[in-house]
DOLUM-625741 format. One record per residue (C-alpha): y, x, z; residue in one letter. Coordinates in steps of 0.1 Angstrom, whole numbers, padded with zeros to 4 digits, always signed. Example, Ala and Ser with C-alpha at 12.3 -4.5 7.8 and 13.67 -1.06 7.14 Angstrom:
DOLUM-625741
-0045+0123+0078A-0011+0137+0071S
end
This chain:
DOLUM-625741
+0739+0345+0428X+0737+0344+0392X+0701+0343+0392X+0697+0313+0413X+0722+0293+0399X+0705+0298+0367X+0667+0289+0380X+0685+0257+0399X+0697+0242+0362X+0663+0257+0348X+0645+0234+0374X+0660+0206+0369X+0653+0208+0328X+0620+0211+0333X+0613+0185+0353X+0633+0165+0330X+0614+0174+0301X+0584+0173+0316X+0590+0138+0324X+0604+0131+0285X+0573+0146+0266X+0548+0126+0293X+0569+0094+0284X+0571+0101+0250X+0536+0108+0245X+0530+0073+0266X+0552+0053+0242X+0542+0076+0211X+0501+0065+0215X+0500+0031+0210X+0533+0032+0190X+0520+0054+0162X+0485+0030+0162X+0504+0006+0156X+0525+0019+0131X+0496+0032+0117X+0477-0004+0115X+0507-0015+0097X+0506+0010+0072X+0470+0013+0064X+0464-0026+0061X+0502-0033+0044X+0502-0005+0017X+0466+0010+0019X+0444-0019+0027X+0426-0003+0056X+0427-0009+0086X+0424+0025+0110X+0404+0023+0147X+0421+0034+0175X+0421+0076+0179X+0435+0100+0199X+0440+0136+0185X+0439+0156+0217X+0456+0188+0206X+0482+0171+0189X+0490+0156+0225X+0491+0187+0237X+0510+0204+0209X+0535+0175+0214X+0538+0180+0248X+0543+0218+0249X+0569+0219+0223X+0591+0188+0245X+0592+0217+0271X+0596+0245+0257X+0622+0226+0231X+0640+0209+0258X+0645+0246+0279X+0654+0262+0252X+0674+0239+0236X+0692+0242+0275X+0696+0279+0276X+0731+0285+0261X+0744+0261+0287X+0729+0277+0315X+0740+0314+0300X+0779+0300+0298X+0778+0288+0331X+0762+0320+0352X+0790+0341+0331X+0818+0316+0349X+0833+0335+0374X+0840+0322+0409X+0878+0315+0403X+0867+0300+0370X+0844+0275+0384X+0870+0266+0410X+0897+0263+0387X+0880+0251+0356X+0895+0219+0339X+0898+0196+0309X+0906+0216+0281X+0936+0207+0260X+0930+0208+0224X+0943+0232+0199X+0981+0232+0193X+0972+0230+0151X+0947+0207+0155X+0967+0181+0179X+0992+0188+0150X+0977+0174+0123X+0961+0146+0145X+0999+0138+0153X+1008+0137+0115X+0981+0116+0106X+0988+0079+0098X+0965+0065+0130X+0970+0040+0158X+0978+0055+0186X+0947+0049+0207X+0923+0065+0176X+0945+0098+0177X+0939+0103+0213X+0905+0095+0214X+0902+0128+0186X+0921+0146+0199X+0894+0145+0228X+0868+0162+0204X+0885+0189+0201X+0892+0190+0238X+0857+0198+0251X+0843+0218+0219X+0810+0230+0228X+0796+0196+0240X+0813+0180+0208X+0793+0202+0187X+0758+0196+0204X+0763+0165+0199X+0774+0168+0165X+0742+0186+0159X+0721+0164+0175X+0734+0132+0155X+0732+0155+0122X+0696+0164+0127X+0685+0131+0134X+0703+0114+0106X+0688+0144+0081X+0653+0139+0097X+0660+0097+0081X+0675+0110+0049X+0648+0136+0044X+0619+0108+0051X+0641+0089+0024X+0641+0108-0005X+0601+0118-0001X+0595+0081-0002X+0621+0077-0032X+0606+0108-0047X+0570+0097-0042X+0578+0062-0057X+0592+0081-0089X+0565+0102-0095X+0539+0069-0092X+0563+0055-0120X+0563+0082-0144X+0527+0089-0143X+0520+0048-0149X+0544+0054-0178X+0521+0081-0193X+0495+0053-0202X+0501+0036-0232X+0472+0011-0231X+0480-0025-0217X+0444-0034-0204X+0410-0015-0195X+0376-0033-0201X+0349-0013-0181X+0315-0012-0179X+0304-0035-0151X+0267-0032-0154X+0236-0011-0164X+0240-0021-0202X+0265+0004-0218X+0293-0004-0243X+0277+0011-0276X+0286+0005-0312X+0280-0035-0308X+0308-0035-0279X+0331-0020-0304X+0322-0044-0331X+0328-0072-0306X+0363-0058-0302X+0375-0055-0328X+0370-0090-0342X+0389-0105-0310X+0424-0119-0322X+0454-0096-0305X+0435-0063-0301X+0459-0036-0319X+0443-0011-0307X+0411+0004-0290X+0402+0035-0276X+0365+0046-0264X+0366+0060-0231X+0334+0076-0209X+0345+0078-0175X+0320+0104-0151X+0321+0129-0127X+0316+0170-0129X+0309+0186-0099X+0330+0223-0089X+0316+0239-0062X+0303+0208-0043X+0341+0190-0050X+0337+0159-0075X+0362+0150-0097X+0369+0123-0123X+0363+0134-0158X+0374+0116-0187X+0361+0118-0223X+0389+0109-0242X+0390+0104-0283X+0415+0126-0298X+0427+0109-0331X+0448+0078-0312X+0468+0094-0282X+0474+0064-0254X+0476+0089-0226X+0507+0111-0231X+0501+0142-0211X+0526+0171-0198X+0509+0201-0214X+0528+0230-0190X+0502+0251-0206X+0478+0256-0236X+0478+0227-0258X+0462+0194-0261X+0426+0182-0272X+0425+0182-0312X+0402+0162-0341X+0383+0198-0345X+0373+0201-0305X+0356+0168-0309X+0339+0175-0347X+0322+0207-0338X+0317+0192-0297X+0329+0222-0285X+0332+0229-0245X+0364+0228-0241X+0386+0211-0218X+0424+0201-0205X+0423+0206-0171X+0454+0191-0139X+0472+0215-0124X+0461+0211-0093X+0428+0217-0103X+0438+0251-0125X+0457+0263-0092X+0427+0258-0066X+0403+0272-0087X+0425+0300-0098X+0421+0294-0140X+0443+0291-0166X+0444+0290-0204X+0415+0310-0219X+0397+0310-0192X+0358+0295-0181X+0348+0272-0150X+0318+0261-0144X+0311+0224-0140X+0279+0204-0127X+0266+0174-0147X+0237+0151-0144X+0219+0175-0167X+0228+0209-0153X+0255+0230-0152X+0279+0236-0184X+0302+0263-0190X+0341+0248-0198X+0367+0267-0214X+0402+0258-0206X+0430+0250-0233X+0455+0232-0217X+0469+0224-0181X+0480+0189-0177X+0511+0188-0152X+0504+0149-0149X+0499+0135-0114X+0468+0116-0125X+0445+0113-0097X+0465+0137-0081X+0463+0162-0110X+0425+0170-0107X+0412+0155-0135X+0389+0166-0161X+0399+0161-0194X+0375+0163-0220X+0368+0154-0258X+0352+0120-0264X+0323+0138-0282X+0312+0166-0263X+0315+0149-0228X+0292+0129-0249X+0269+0156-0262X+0266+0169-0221X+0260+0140-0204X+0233+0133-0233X+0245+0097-0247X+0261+0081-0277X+0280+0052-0256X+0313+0048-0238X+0315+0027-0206X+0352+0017-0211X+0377+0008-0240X+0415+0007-0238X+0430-0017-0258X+0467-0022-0269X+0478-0056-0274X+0499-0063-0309X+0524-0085-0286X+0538-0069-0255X+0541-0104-0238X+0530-0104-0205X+0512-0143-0210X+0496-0126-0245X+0481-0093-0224X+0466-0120-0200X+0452-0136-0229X+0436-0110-0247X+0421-0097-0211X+0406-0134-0209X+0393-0131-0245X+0383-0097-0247X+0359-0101-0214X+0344-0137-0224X+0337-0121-0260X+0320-0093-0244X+0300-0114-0219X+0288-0135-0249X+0276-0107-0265X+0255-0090-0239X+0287-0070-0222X+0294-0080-0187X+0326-0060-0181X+0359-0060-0155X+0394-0058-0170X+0422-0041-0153X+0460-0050-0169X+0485-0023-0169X+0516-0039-0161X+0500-0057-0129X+0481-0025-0114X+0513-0006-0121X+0530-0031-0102X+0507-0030-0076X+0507+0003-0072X+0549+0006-0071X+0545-0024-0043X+0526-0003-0019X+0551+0029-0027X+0579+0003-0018X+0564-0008+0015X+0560+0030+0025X+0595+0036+0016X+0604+0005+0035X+0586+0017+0063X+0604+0052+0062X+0640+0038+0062X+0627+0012+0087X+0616+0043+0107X+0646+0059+0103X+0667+0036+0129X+0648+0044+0159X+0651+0085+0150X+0690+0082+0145X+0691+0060+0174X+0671+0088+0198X+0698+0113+0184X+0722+0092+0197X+0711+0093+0233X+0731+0129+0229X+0762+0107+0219X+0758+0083+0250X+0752+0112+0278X+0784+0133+0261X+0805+0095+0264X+0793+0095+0299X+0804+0131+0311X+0836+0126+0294X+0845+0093+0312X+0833+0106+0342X+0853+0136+0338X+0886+0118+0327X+0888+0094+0354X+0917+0105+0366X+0935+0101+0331X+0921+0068+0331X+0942+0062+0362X+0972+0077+0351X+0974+0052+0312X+0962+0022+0333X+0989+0029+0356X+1018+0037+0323X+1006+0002+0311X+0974+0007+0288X+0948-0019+0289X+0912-0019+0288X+0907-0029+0255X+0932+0006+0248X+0908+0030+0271X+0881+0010+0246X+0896+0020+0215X+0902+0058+0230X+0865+0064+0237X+0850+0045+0209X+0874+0064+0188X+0862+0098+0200X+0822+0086+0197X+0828+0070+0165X+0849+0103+0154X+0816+0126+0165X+0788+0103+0147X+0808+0107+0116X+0810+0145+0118X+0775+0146+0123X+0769+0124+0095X+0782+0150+0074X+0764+0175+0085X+0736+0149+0081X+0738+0146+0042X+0728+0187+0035X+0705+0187+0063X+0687+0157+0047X+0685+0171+0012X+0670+0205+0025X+0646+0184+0049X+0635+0162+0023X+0635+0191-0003X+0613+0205+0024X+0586+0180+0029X+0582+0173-0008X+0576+0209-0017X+0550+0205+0018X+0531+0177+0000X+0533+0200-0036X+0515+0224-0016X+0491+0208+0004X+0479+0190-0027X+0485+0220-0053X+0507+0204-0074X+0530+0231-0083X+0562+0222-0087X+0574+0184-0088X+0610+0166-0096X+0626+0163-0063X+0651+0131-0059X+0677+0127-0037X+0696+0093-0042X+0734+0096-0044X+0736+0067-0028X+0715+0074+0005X+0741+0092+0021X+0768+0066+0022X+0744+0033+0032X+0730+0062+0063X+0770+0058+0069X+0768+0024+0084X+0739+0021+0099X+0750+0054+0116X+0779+0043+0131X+0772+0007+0139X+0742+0021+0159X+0770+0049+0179X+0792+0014+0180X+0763+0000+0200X+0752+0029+0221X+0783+0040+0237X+0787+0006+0254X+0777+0013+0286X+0801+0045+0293X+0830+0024+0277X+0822-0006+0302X+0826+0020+0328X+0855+0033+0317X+0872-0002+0314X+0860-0013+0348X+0876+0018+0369X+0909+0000+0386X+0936+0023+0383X+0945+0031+0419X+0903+0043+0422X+0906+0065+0390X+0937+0083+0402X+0920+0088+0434X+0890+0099+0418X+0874+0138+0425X
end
């Protein structure tokens, strides 16, 4: 009956895909650890202990079952609707007179017309597969362009600090009105910006705050909002403040209105005038005027200057570091420097290696989609053994039946390749607008190189070019009186 037919292939799934989601979780354990290790101590410079999240186990598991039987159910529907006489009679189907037509027109060897012509020939299983390929290539594009767009966004926030070094406080003694003094008589310094770096407390979250002068501008904001700090906020040290937008959107404010903020001396009432749409520390920062952030925390110092060298030479901005810390340490200012161009750099590194990491993952995910390829290559040459037979018996040799198959394999890994490219660009649309909303950053520039597409091309096929080996080695080791015998 219908019914048993359909729980006999529904056994056999699940037993497969029970075995699948225990082996992958087997080989996914110590593979992500080590993954992990790679990434924390490369890019991060951490180095994570050995963890096992149960329920994501189990979550992993449970959807390889249930996504494995469902993914099997049309099948199983198409074949309880076969008929007896169907089943008995069913054969290779021949491929569509227009679409054999235009194979035939086509300027092709001989060999690479037959081979897609045999796409078309069993249409359901060409499109699984087609899917399959496509998803897994997307999946690599999509990991692609977060890392791209992650990379960009570090870049463009480094590029929205116009100061070439920092010199920071590095203990108890502050930097007061000597420290500027000191500064301003070293040779190089163009300019140089009092900064107080500190902390406000919202609701038991800390974030970094910074009191920032208002008449030189070396940090250029993206005011999506409100407007910037002005000369008159810091004159009459009023409580006012230019808040991220991550920060406006968890806490629910905007322009006009007040949040409450702990400091060392209590709690102060801020009123917001602008929304920075900056990433700067992920676009929860506290911007304040120099003054008041003074006048609340209760001190006349700064505990950090940013200086602008007059020449942009890289040698000349590791000079003035060098002179602007041993002046300050000779006067009674122990202080660390941090250079733009190298932290920048430093920074765009680590976003490299991730990206690095994510096309290096990439490989192994289109290579797991091409399993699909390898198990369609087999049914077909299993299923065409007897036309094997019949052109090794008419004169073609096994480097021909080659160049048939690997035409047909090669022909489905570039279809799914272009199903790959849109796939890719919603899937990496989709996880960057995931991070945007795990982190509240509203909306951020989204980047999808033009390029991508065609290097995931190559890689694509040579991998298909390397995974249908086996099948074709079959195929080309049948001798011709066996294949026409073949049932």
């Amino acid at each position: 009956r219908r019914r048993q037919v359909a729980f006999s292939f529904l056994r056999t799934v699940a037993l497969l895909a029970v075995a699948g989601s225990l082996l992958g979780v087997a080989l996914g354990l110590p593979g992500s650890y080590l993954l992990a290790r790679y990434v924390g101590s490369e890019a991060l410079g951490v180095t994570p202990g050995w963890s096992v999240v149960w329920e994501v186990v189990a979550l992993s598991i449970g959807v390889g079952i249930v996504g494995t039987i469902a993914a099997a159910v049309p099948a199983i529907v198409r074949a309880t609707r076969l008929s007896v006489r169907e089943g008995l009679s069913a054969s290779t189907a021949a491929p569509p007179a227009g679409a054999a037509h235009v194979l035939r027109v086509l300027p092709l060897p001989a060999t690479a017309s037959m081979g897609l012509r045999n796409i078309i020939r069993r249409r359901a299983r060409s499109l699984g597969t087609v899917v399959q390929v496509g998803l897994a290539v997307g999946v690599a594009l999509g990991f692609l362009a977060l890392g791209v767009t992650v990379a960009s966004l570090t870049a463009n926030t480094w590029d929205t600090l116009k100061w070439d070094l920092i010199v920071a406080q590095s203990s108890s003694t502050p930097l007061d009105a000597g420290a500027a003094s000191v500064l301003s008589r070293v040779e190089g310094v163009a300019t140089a910006q009092p900064l107080l770096y500190n902390n406000l407390m919202v609701d038991g979250d800390q974030y970094e705050s910074w009191g920032i002068g208002t008449t030189t501008r070396l940090y250029d904001p993206d005011i999506v909002a409100g407007r910037w700090l002005e000369p008159a906020d810091a004159a009459a040290r009023s409580r006012v403040a230019v808040i991220g937008r991550a920060l406006a959107n968890k806490y629910g404010v905007w322009v006009g209105d007040t949040l409450t903020v702990g400091t060392a001396r209590g709690e102060v009432e801020l009123t917001i005038v602008g929304i920075d749409a900056r990433l700067m520390n992920n676009a929860t920062t506290f911007f304040l005027p120099l003054e008041s952030f003074q006048d609340m925390l209760g001190r006349d110092d700064v505990n950090a200057y940013w200086l602008v060298s007059a020449s942009q030479l890289e040698q000349d901005i590791d000079r003035l570091a060098a002179a602007a810390s041993d002046a300050l340490e000779a006067a009674g200012y122990p202080v660390s420097t941090e250079i733009h161009y190298v932290e920048k750099e430093a920074n765009l590194a680590g976003n490299r290696q991730i990206t690095a990491i994510l096309a290096v993952m990439g490989i192994p995910i289109v290579a797991i989609g091409l399993i699909g390829l390898v198990n369609m290559m087999t049914m077909n040459v299993i299923e065409r053994t007897r036309e094997v037979g019949i052109l090794r018996c008419i004169g073609a040799s096994a480097r021909d039946i080659t160049r048939i198959f690997r035409a047909e394999a090669l022909g489905v890994a570039a279809i799914g390749w272009l199903l790959a490219v849109p796939l890719g660009w919603l899937m990496g649309k989709a996880l960057v607008v995931l991070v945007a909303e795990l982190f509240d950053f509203g909306s951020i520039g989204y980047q999808f190189p033009v390029w991508y597409p065609p290097i995931a091309f190559i890689p694509t096929l040579l991998l298909a070019w390397i995974v249908v080996t086996p099948p074709l080695r079959r195929a080309t080791r049948l001798r011709p009186g066996d294949a026409l015998r073949y049932e």
